[in-house]
N, C-alpha and C positions, 0 to 999 in steps of 0.2 A: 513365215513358214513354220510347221507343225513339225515340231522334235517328239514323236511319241516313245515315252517310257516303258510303257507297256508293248512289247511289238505291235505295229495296226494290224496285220495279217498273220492267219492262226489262230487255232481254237484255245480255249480255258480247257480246263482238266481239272479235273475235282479231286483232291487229294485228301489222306489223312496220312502223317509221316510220323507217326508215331504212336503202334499201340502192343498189347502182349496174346500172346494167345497160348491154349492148354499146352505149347512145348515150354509155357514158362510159367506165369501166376494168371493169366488171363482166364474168363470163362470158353468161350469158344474156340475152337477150332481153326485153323489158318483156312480152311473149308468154308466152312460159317460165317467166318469174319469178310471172305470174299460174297458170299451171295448176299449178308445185311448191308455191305457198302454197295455195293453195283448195283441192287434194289434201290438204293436211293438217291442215284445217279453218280457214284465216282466213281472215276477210272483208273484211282493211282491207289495202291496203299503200301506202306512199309511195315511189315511186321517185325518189330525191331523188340524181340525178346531179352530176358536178362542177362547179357554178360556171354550171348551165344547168338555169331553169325551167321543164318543159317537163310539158303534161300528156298523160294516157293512159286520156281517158273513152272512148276507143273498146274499152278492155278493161272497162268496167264491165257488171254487168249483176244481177238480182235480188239475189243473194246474195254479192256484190264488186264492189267500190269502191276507186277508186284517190283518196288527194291528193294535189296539187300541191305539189309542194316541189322541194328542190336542199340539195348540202351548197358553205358555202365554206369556206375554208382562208389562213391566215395564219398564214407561215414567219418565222422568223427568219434574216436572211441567212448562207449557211452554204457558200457556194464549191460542191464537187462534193462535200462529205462532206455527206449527207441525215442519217448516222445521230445525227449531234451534234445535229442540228436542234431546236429547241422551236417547237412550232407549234400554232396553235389552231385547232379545227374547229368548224364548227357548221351544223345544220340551220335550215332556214326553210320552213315549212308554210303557204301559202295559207291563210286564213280563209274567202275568198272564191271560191267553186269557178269565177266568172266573172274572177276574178282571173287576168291573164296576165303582167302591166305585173311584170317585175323589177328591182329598183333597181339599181345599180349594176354596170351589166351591161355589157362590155366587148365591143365589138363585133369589135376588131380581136385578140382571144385566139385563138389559135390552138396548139394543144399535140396532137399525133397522140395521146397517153396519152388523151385526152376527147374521144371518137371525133366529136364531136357539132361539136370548132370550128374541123375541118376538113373535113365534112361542110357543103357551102352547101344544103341544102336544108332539114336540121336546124337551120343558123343564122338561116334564113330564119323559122325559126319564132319565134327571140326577140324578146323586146318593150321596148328598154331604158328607164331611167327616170333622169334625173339624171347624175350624175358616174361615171364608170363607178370602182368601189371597186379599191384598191390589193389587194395581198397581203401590207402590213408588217407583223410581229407586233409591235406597241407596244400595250398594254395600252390608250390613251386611242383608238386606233383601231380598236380591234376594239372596243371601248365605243362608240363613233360607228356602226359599223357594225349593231351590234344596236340600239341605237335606231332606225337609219336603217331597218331590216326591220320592227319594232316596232310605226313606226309609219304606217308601208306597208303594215297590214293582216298581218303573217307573225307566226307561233304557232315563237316560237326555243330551240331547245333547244343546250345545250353538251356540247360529244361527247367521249368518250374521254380523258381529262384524263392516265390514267396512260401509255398508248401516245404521248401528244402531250409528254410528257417535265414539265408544268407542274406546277410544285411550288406549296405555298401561297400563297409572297409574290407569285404569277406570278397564281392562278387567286383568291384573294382581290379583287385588281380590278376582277373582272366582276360587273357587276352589273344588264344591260339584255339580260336573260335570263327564259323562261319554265320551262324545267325543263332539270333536269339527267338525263343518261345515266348512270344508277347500275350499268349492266351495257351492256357491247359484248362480244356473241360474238366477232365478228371477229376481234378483238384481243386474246380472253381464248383462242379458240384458235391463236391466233400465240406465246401464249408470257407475254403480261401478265397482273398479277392485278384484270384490270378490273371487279373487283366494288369500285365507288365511295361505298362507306358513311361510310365517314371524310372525303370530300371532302364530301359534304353533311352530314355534321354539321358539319364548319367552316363551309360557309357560314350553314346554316340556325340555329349559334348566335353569328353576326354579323350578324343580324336579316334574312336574306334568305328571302321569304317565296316557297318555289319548289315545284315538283313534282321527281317522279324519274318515268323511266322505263326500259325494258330495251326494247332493239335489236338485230337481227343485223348490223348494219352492211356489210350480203350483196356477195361480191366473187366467191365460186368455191362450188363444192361444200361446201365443209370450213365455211362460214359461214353456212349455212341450219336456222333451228327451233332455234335455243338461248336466244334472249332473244326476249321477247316482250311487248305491251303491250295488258291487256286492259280495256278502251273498256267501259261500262255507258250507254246509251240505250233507250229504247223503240223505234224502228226505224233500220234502215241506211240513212243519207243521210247525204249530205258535211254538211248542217248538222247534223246531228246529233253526227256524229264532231267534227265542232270545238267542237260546247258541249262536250261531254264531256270536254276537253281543256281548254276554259277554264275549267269549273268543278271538274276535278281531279278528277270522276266515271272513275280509272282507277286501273291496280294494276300496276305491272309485274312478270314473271317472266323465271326460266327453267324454272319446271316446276309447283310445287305452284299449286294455283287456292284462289281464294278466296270462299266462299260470301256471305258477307255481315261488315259490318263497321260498326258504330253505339257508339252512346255511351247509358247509360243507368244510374240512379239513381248519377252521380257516379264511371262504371266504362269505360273504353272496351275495348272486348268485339271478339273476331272470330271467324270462323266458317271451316274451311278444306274446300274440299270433299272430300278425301280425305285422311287422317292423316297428319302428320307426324312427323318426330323431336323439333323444340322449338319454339316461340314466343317469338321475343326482343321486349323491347321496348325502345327506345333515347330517351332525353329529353335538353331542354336542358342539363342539368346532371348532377352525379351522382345522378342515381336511373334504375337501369334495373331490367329484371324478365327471367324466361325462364322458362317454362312447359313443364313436360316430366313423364311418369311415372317414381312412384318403381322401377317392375319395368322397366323399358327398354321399353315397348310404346309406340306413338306414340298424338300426341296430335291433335284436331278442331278443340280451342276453346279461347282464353283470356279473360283480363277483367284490367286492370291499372286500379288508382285512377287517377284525375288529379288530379296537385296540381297548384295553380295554380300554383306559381313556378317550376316547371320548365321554361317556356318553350312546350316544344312536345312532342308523342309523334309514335314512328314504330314499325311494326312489320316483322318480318321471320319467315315461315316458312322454315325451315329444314329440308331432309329431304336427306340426306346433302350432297353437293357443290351441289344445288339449291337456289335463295334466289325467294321472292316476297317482294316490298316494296311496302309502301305509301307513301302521300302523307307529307309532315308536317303534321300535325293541330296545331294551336296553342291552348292552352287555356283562351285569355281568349274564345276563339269556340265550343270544345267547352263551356263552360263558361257561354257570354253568355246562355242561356234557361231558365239553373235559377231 
């Protein structure tokens, strides 16, 4: 019998959940930003500007949907040399689409670069909540902090890990986090190798039980449709798009799609909608697998056993420079209804 991970019933929805627009350092418009993404078919986007929660249901409409979110940011103090910097980013997505109230929201921020907090009309809009949060990067504060979104209702993702300079003993600490950014265009076309496979297998085999996703992290032209995040629901609505997020009903890319993906007679199985060049599959330990023809012709479909002490499985299609990933599937739950 067919345990599908992916729900079988319900459409994909083409996301991007993380980019900035002219109320913060972005080029375009939250306007612009809706017609270039729905031009090239997605339904969901979050325009999660700097450090200011603001929403944009006056762009929604049948077939597009905006959430509410914001990205923050915590520097390491660094004088006028940025480039030395280590800093931690992270997004915070609304649960609650009547959710306005943002925590730690600094009233008296003002920086021309966040066009939005020297703008009093735009400031007029925010809603503070509590202590307005700092910008230290100390590891137990940005831990406070993603609690403090948590559990305020925000679905937290941790951004860009290679671009933000944080190496293991730095990004090991975090741990009041919902998914990780396994892919930032942005920053993979500025010059990083921000495909983040190896940072979530470190966390995910130090028992951290998270998602991944892919994001364009959209600032100018050059960072638009590279990474993308695709959402499985039966209809478009904000509650919908946030179960789907919190029950890991998603896949991210940057190119290849993926048809279907289930567990059955003791085998976790995927389906890709158009062929690739291989199928990796990555576990808690050493056992991994890749799937690929013996003549070099691409491949649809794999199936990898699950043993249970491997912790967990993840998979990756692979068709030249382009990667779709999935969730981490963990095998004591792939495995709990045989």
């Amino acid at each position: 019998m067919k345990k599908f991970l992916l729900p079988e019933s319900g459409n994909f929805y083409k996301a991007n959940l993380h980019c900035h627009s002219t109320w913060s350092d972005g080029k375009h418009s939250p306007e612009e930003l809706k017609k270039l993404y729905k031009e090239m078919g997605y339904s969901v986007l979050s325009v999660t500007d700097h450090r200011g929660l603001f929403s944009h249901y006056e762009l929604d409409d049948d077939e597009f949907i905006t959430l509410t979110g914001m990205e923050l940011d915590f520097d390491e103090r660094h004088g006028v040399n940025y480039d030395d910097c280590i800093t931690t980013h992270i997004c915070a997505i609304a649960k609650d689409k009547e959710n306005f109230v943002q925590p730690g929201f600094d009233p008296t921020y003002r920086v021309p670069k966040m066009k939005w907090s020297v703008d009093e009309e735009k400031r007029a809009l925010a809603r503070p909540f509590g202590e307005p949060f700092r910008d230290d990067h100390w590891h137990m504060y940005v831990q406070y902090v993603m609690k403090t979104l948590r559990d305020n209702g925000f679905y937290v993702t941790y951004n860009h890990p290679t671009w933000s300079f944080e190496n293991y003993p730095v990004y090991m600490n975090y741990t009041e986090f919902d998914c990780l950014e396994i892919y930032n265009h942005g920053c993979f076309m500025s010059g990083y190798d921000e495909h983040n496979g190896k940072v979530y297998d470190d966390m995910l085999r130090h028992g951290r039980r998270i998602n991944c996703l892919c994001a364009d992290d959209t600032h100018t032209d050059r960072d638009l449709f590279g990474g993308f995040t695709m959402l499985k629901a039966q209809s478009l609505t904000y509650d919908n798009m946030i179960d789907a997020l919190e029950k890991g009903n998603f896949y991210g890319s940057t190119g290849p799609l993926i048809d279907s993906l289930w567990v059955e007679d003791g085998y976790l199985c995927v389906r890709a909608q158009t062929p690739v060049e291989f199928i990796r599959m990555v576990s808690g330990h050493r056992y991994a697998g890749r799937v690929a023809s013996d003549d070099g012709t691409k491949v649809t479909e794999a199936r990898f056993l699950i043993k249970p002490d491997c912790y967990y499985m993840r998979l990756e299609l692979v068709d030249g420079s382009r990667r779709a990933y999935t969730n981490a599937y963990f095998t004591d739950e792939l495995l709990a209804d045989r």
